[in-house]
Structures are given as C-alpha cells and as structure tokens.
C-alpha angles and dihedrals in degrees: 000000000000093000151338080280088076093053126111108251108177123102115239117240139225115250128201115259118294136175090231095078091035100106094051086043084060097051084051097054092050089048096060094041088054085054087049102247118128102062131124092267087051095101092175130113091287088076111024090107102050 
C-alpha cells in the first residue's frame, strides 16, 4: 500500500440470513455459550430475538 488512500474505506453490511455463513454462525453461537453468555439472564443482544 502506497497510502490511506489505498485503504478500504466502505462499511460492511448486514445481510439477511444464508446458508452460506451457517456453519461460522454456529461456531459464534458456541463461543458465546462457553463464555456463558446466551442464557436466559443474557439479556444482550444474543438474546434479545428469542
């Protein structure tokens, strides 16, 4: 890279549901259960569509 210039600048966005990130969606979702979050005192955004 020569410059910030050459930086990407745009914001990534939220796409609907897709079978194509399920399995690292998975992997997420087991993360934050081994850290304890997800449970039914979690009251982030994890669970926050129940």
């Amino acid at each position: 890279m020569s410059g910030a210039s050459d930086l990407l600048t745009t914001m990534p966005a939220l796409i609907p549901p897709t079978e194509r990130v399920r399995t690292s969606f998975l992997a997420a979702m087991a993360e934050f259960r081994a850290e304890g979050r997800g449970d039914r005192q979690d009251h982030s955004m994890v669970t926050a569509h129940r």
